[in-house]
N, C-alpha and C positions, 0 to 999 in steps of 0.2 A: 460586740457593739461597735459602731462606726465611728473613730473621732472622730470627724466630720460636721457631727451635730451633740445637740446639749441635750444629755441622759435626762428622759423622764424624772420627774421627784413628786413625792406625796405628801400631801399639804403639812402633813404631821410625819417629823423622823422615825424612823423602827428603829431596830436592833442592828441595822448593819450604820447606819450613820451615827450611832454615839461610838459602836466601836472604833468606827474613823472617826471621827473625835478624837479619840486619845491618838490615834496615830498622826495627826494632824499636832496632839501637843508636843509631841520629841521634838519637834524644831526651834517650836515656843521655848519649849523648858531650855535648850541648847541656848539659847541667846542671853535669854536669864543665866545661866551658867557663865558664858561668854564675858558680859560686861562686870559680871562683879568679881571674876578671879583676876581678870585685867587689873580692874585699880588695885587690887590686892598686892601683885604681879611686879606692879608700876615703881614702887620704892625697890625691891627687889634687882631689876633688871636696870634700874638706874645705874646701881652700881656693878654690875660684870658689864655691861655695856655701852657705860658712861655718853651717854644718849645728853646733846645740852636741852635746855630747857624746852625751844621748838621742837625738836623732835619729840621729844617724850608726848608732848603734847600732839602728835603728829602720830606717833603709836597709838597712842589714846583714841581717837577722834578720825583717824583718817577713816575707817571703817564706813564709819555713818554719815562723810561726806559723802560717799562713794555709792553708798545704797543709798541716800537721799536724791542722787542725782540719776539714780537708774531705775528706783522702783515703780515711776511710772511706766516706764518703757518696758519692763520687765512682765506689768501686768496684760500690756498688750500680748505680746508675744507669749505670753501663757492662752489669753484668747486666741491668737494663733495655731497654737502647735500641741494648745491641750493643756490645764494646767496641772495634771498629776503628773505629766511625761516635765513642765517644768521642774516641777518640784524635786521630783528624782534626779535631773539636771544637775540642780543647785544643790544638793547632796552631796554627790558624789564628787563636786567643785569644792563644797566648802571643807571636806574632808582631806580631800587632797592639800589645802592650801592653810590648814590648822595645822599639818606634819613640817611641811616650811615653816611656818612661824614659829613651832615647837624645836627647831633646830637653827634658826636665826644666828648671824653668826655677828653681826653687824648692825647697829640702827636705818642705815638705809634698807637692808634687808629684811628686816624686821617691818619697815615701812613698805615696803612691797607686797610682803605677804598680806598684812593687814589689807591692804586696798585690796590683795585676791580674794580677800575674804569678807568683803565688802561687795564685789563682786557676783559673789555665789549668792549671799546676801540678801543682795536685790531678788533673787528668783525664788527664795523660800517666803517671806511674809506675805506679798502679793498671792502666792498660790496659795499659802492655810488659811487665809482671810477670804478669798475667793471663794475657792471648795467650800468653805465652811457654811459660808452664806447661798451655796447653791443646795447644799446639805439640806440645811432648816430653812423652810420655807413657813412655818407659824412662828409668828412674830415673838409669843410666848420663850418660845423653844430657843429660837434665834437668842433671845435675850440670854439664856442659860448658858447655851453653849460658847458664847462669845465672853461670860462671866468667867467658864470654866477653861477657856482657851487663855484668857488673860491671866487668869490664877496659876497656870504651870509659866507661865513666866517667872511670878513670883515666889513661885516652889522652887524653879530654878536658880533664881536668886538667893534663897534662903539655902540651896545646897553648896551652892558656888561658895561661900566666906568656909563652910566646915569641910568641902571635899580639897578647895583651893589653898586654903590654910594649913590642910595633913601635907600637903602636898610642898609646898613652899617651906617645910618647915624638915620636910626629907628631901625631897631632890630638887633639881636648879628649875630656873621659872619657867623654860620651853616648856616642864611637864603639864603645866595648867591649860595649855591650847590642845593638848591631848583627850581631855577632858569628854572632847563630844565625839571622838570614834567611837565609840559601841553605840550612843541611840543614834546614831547616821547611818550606824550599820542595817540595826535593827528596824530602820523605817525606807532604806532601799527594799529588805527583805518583804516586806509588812504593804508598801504602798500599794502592789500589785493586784495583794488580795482584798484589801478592806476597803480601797478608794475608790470613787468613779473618777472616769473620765471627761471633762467638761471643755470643751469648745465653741468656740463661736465662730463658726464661718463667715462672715461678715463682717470679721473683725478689722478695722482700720492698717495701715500701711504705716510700720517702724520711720517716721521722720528723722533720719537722723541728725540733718542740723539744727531743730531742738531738743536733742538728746544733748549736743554738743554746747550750746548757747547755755542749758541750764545745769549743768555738770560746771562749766567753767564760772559761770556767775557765782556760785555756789564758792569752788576751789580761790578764785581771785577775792572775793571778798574776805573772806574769812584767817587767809592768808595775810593780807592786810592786818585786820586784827591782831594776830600774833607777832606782826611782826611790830609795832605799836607797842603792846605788852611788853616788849624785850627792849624797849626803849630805843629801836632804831627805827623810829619814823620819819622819813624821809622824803625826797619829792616822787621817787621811783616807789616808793608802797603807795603815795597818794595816787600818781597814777593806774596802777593796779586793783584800785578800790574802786578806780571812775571806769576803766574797763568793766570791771564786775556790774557794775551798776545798770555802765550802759548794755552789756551783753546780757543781763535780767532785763531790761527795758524794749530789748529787739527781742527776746522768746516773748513776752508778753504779749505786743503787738503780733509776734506771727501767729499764737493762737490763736489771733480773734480772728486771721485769716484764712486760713486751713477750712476745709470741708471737715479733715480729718484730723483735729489736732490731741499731740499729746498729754495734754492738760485743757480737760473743757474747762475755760473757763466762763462759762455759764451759768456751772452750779452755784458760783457765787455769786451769783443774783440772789440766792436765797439766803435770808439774816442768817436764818438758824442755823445751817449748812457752813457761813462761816464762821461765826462764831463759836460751833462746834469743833471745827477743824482750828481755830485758835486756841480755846481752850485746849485743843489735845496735844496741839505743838509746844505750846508755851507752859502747859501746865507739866510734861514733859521735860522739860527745857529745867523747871526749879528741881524736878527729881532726881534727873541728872545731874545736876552743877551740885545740887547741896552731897548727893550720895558719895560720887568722887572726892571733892573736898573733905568729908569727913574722914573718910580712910586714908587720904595721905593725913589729915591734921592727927588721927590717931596713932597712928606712926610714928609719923615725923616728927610732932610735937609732947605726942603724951608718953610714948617709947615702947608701943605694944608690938607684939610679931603679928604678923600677917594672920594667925589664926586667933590670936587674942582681938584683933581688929574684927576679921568677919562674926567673928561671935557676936560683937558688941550692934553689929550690925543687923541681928537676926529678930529685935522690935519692929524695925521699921518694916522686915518681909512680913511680917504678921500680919501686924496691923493692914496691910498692903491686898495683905489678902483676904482680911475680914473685909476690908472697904472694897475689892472690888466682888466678891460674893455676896455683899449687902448690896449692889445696886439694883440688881431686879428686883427686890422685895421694896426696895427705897420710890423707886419710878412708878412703883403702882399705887404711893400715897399721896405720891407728890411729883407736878408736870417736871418734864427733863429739864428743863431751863431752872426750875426752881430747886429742883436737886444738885445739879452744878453750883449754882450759885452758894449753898449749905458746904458743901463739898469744900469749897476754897473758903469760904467764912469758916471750917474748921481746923484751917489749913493754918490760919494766922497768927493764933496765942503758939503753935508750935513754932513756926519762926522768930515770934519772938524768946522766945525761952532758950531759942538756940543762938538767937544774939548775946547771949550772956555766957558763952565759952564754959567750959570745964566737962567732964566725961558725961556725968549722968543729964545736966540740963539738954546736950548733944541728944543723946541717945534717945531722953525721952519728948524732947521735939520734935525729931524726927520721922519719929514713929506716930507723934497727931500729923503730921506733915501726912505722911504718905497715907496714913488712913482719908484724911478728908481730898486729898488727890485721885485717889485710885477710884473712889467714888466717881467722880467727873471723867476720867480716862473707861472706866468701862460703859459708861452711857455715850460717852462720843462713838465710838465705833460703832455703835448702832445706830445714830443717827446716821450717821457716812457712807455705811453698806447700806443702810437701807435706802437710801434716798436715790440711789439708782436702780435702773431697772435691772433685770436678772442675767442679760445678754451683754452686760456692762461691767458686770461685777469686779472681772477683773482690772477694769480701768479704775472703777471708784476707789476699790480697796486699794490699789495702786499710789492713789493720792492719800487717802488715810495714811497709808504706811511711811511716805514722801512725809505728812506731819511729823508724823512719830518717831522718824531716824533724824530728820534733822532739826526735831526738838531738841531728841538728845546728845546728838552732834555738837549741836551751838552750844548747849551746858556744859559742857565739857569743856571748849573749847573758847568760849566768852567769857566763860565764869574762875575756867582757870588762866586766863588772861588776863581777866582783872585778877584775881590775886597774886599774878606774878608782878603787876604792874604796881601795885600794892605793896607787895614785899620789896621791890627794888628800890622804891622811895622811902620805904621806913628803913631798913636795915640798916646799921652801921658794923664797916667790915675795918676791923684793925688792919694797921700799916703791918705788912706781911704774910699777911692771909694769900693765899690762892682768888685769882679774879672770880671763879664759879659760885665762891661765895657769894658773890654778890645776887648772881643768876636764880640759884634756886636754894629751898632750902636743905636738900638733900646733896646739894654742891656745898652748901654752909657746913653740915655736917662730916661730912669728909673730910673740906680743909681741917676743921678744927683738931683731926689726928694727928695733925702734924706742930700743932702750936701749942705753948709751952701751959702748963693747965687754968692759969688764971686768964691768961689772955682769949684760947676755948673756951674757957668757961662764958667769959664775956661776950664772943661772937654767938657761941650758943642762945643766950638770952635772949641777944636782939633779933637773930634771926626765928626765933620762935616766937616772941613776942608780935615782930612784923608778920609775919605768917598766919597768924592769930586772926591781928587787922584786918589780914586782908581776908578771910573769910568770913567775920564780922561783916563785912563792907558786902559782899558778896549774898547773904543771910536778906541783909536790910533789905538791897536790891531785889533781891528774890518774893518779899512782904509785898513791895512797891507792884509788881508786875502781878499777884494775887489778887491783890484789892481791883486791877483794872480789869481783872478774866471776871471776880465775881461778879462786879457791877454790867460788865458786856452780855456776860450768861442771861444774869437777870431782864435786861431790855430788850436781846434779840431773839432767845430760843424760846418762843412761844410758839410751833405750830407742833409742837407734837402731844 
C-alpha cells in the first residue's frame, strides 16, 4: 500500500481494527501509567534530589507544556509522513528518554528528560486519536472505541498507584519511568502488523514560527505564574507574562492569516465545538489539579507511602472508568450538551465533600468527581474528531489533544501554585528552622529532623494545617470553574 494516500475503510470496523484498537491502547494506558507514578514519585524524589519548589513543579508539568505546545504541529506532520510511521517515531523517542529520566541525576536533568518526553509525547496521542478515527468510520462504533481508548487511560491509571507504589517502596524513584519499556516495546513490534497507514497528501506545510509563538506563549505565561506562587513577583515576571500574552496575541492573528494555518481557528465559529473543547480542557484541568494534590496531601499530610497513597486512589480510577464507559449508553438518552451538563452537576456534591479534608471524605469525593467528569471528557472527543473531515483528522485530533495536555498542564501547575502560595502565607516557621520550610511542605518536613521535638512538632502542625488550606482553597476553586463548564455545556452544545 502507497503512503502517499489514505487506506480505503468500511463503514463498519472488522476484526482487524478493534485488534488495532488495543494496539493503539499501549500508548493510552503508558500515559495513564506515566502521570500517576509521577505524583506518586514526586514526594519521593524530593528528597534524594532536593528539587526547590519550581522545579518540582517543573518536573511535574513540564511534560504537558511541551506536548501542549507541539501536538498540533505533531498532527500535521503525522498527515505528512503517515501517522503509524509517527507513531512508531514517538515510540521509540519516548522510550529512549523514560531510560534518562529513570537515571536522572540532578533536577535540571530530570527537567530535560521530562520535556524529551514531552516531546515524543506530542507524536503519540495525535496519531492514536487520528488512526483511531480513521479506523471507525460508523458513528456508533466510533463512539465505542473512543470509550474504550479513554478507558485504558484509566486502567493505566489504576495500574500506575499499585505497580508505582511496589516499586517506590523497593527501589529508588528513576524505576517508575521504567514502567512503559515493555508496552513501547510491544507496540513498535505489533504497529506494523495490526495498523494502517494513513496519510494525507495535501497536507499543509509545518509553520514554524507558530510553532514557536505558541510553545513560548504557553512556557512564558505560565512561568509567570510560578514564579508569583513562590512569592517572587516582580517587574521582570510582569514582563514576561505581557510577553506571553502578547506572543498568544501575534499566533492568533497569524492564524487567521495563513492559507495554511496551524490552528484553524475557524472551528470555533462553532458554540458546540467550543464549548466542547472547553469543557475538555478545563474539566481536565480539575482532574488534574485535584488528583496531584491529593497524593502529595496523602503523604505529606496524612503520612501514607506511596503505595498506601495509590491504593487510596484506586476509587476515583473506577469510578473514571464506569463514567467514561457509561457515556455512549448515556448520549443515546440524552443530547451531548445535556449529558455534559449532568456530568459536571454530578461533579459538584463531590467537591464539596472534599472541601471538608480528612482521608475517606477525600477519597470519596473524588471518586463522584471523576465519575461525573469522565462522563463529559469521553463525549468531547467525539464531538472534536468528528467535526472535522477525514483528511483532517489529524489536525483536529491535534487540537483536541493540545486541550487535553494543557488542561492537565495548567492543573498541575495553577493549582499547585496556588497551593504553594497558600501554604507560604499561612505557615508559621520557628526561629531556627531551615528557610525551605517556608518553601514547601516536604522542605517543612525535613527541617523539622533537625529541631528539637516540641519545636517540630509545632512546625509540623502549621505546615500541615497550611497545606490543608491551601488545597481546601484549591477544591473550592475547582466547584467555581464546574458550575461555569455546566452552565456553558447546557446553552452551547446543542447541534449534535
Amino acid at each position: 500500500m502507497s503512503e502517499s494516500t489514505i487506506s480505503p475503510v468500511s463503514a463498519r470496523a472488522g476484526r482487524r481494527e478493534w485488534l488495532g484498537l488495543a494496539v493503539l491502547a499501549l500508548p493510552t494506558m503508558l500515559l495513564g501509567l506515566d502521570a500517576t507514578v509521577l505524583h506518586l514519585a514526586a514526594p519521593v524524589l524530593s528528597t534524594d534530589l532536593s528539587p526547590s519548589s519550581s522545579q518540582l513543579l517543573w518536573i511535574v508539568d513540564v511534560y504537558g507544556f511541551v506536548v501542549a505546545g507541539l501536538l498540533v504541529t505533531m498532527g500535521t506532520v503525522g498527515d505528512r509522513i503517515g501517522r503509524r510511521r509517527l507513531l512508531m517515531i514517538g515510540a521509540a523517542g519516548f522510550l529512549a528518554a523514560s531510560v534518562l529520566a529513570a537515571f536522572a541525576t540532578s533536577p535540571e536533568l530530570l527537567i530535560a528528560a521530562r520535556a524529551l518526553l514531552g516531546l515524543a509525547g506530542a507524536t503519540l496521542m495525535p496519531s492514536t486519536l487520528s488512526l483511531l478515527s480513521n479506523m471507525f468510520q460508523d458513528a456508533d462504533q466510533r463512539r465505542l472505541a473512543i470509550a474504550i481508548w479513554m478507558t485504558n487511560f484509566m486502567v493505566g491509571g489504576m495500574a500506575g498507584p499499585l505497580i508505582g507504589g511496589v516499586l517506590l517502596d523497593h527501589f529508588w524513584w528513576g524505576s517508575v519511568f521504567l514502567i512503559g519499556v515493555p508496552p513501547l516495546v510491544l507496540l513498535l513490534i505489533a504497529a506494523p502488523l495490526l495498523l494502517p497507514e494513513f496519510r494525507n497528501p495535501k497536507a499543509g506545510r509545518i509553520d514554524l514560527l507558530s510553532v514557536a509563538l505558541s510553545t513560548g506563549a504557553i512556557v512564558a505565561v505560565v512561568y509567570a505564574i510560578k514564579e508569583t506562587a513562590k512569592g517572587e513577583a516582580h517587574l521582570t515576571t510582569l514582563g514576561i507574562a505581557l510577553v506571553g500574552v502578547a506572543l498568544g496575541w501575534v499566533f492568533g492573528r497569524r492564524q487567521l492569516r495563513l492559507i495554511e494555518p496551524l490552528v484553524d481557528l475557524r472551528l470555533f465559529r462553532r458554540a458546540a465545538f467550543s464549548a466542547s473543547l472547553g469543557a475538555q480542557m478545563f474539566g481536565l484541568y480539575v482532574l488534574a489539579a485535584l488528583q496531584f494534590l491529593t497524593v502529595q496531601y496523602f503523604q505529606l499530610v496524612l503520612g501514607m507511602s506511596p503505595l498506601e497513597a495509590g491504593l487510596w486512589m484506586l476509587p476515583m480510577m473506577v469510578t473514571g472508568i464506569v463514567g467514561t464507559l457509561a457515556a455512549p449508553w448515556v448520549v443515546r438518552h440524552l443530547r451531548a450538551g445535556t449529558a455534559m451538563t449532568v456530568g459536571f452537576i454530578v461533579a459538584v456534591p463531590g467537591l464539596a465533600l472534599m472541601a471538608t479534608a480528612g482521608r475517606l471524605p477525600v477519597v470519596i469525593g473524588l471518586a463522584v468527581v471523576s465519575l461525573g467528569i469522565q462522563v463529559v471528557l469521553a463525549l468531547t472527543y467525539d464531538v472534536v474528531v468528528s467535526s472535522a473531515p477525514r483528511e483532517r483528522a489529524g489536525v483536529a485530533s491535534g487540537m483536541g489533544e493540545t486541550g487535553t495536555e494543557l488542561g492537565m498542564a495548567l492543573g498541575i501547575a495553577i493549582g499547585g501554585s496556588l497551593v504553594t502560595a497558600a501554604y507560604r502565607a499561612a505557615v508559621t516557621v520557628p526561629a531556627g528552622a531551615a528557610e525551605s520550610a517556608r518553601d514547601t511542605l516536604g522542605g517543612a518536613i525535613a527541617a523539622a529532623e533537625s529541631l528539637p521535638g516540641p519545636v517540630a512538632q509545632e512546625l509540623l502542625a502549621s505546615a500541615r494545617d497550611a497545606y490543608t488550606g491551601g488545597v481546601q482553597l484549591a477544591v473550592l476553586m475547582s466547584a467555581a470553574i464546574i458550575v461555569v463548564l455546566a452552565v456553558a455545556t447546557a446553552k452551547l452544545v446543542r447541534t449534535d
